[in-house]
C-alpha positions as CSV (number, residue, x, y, z in Angstrom):
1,X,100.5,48.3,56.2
2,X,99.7,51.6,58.2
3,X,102.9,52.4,60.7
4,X,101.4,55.8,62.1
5,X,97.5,56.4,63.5
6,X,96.0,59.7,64.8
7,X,94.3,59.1,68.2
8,X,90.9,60.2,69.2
9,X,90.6,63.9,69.3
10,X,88.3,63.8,72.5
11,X,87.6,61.8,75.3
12,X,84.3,62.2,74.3
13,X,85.1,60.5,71.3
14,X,86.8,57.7,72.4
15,X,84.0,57.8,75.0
16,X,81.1,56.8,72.7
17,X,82.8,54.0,71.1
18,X,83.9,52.6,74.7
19,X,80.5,53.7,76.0
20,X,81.6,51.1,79.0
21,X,84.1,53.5,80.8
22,X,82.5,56.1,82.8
23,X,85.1,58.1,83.6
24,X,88.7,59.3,82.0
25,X,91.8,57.9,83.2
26,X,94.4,60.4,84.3
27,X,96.8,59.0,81.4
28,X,94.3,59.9,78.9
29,X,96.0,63.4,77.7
30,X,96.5,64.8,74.8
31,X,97.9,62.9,72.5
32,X,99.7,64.8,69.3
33,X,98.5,64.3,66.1
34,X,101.1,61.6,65.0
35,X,101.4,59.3,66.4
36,X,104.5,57.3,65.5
37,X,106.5,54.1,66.4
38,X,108.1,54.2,70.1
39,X,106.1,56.7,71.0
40,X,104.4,56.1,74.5
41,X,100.4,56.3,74.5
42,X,97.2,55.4,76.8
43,X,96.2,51.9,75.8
44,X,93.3,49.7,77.2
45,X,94.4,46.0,78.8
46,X,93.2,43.2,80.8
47,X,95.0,43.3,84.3
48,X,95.8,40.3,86.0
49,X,92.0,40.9,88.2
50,X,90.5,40.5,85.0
51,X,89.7,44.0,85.2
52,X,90.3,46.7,82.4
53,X,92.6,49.3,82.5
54,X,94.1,51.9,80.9
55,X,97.7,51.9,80.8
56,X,100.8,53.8,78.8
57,X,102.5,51.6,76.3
58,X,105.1,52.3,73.5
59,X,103.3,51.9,69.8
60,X,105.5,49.0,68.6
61,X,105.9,45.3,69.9
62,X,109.2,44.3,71.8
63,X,108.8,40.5,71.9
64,X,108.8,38.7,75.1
65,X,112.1,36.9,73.8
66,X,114.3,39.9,73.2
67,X,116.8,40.4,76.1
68,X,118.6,43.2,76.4
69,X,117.5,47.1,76.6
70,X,114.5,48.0,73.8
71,X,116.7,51.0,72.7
72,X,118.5,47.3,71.4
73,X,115.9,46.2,69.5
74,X,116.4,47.1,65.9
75,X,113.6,45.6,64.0
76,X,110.4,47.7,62.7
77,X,107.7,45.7,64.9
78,X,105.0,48.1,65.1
79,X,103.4,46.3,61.6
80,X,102.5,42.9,60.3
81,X,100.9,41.4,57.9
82,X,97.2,39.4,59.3
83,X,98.3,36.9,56.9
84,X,101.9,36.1,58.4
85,X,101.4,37.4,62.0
86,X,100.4,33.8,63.7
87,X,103.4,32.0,62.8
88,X,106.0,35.1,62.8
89,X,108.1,34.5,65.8
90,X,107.9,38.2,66.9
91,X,103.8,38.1,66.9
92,X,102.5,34.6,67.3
93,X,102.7,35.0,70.9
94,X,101.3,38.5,71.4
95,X,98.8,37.2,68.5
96,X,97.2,34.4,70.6
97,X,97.5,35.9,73.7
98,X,98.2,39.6,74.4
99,X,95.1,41.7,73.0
100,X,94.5,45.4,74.2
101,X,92.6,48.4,72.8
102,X,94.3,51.7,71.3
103,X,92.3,54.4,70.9
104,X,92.4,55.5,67.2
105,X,90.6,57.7,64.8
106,X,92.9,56.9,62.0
107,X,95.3,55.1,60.5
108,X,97.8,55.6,57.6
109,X,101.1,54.6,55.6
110,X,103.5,56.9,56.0
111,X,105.4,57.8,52.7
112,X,108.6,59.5,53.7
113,X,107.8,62.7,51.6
């Protein structure tokens, strides 16, 4: 279960995977090297035009259910298991319906050393 990911280190990087973007957002900057739960990064979605975009999003999942502020929100959604995320309450929503691209080199576990 892999909690932080290390983002593309170039735009042209990210560029010849996503070879169907031709030019780079303005939200595409440098992104550090950890990237870590709440932090905000550049994410591909889906607009309601049906057109793709690139937007800033914080790297964890605040379901659509939760009201009150996200500094409220106490539980570590930023990781699931494929086997239990379409019936978890948190992520079968966002699992059926809510799909977007993060731009990612890496990925890893973080051990708390």
């Amino acid at each position: 279960m892999c909690g932080r990911y290390k983002g593309p280190d170039t735009w042209a990087e990210l560029h010849q995977v996503l070879g169907s973007f031709t030019h780079q957002p303005d939200i595409f900057d440098a992104a550090p090297y950890e990237i870590r739960p709440t932090n905000k990064v550049p994410i591909c979605i889906r607009n309601h035009q049906g057109q793709f975009e690139w937007v800033k999003a914080r790297w964890s999942l605040i379901p659509h259910w939760h009201h009150g502020a996200i500094k409220d929100w106490k539980a570590t959604s930023f990781n699931a298991k494929v086997e239990e995320a379409p019936t978890k309450p948190s992520w079968r929503d966002p699992w059926k319906k809510r799909h977007c691209i993060i731009p990612a080199s890496c990925f890893w576990e973080w051990s708390g050393c």
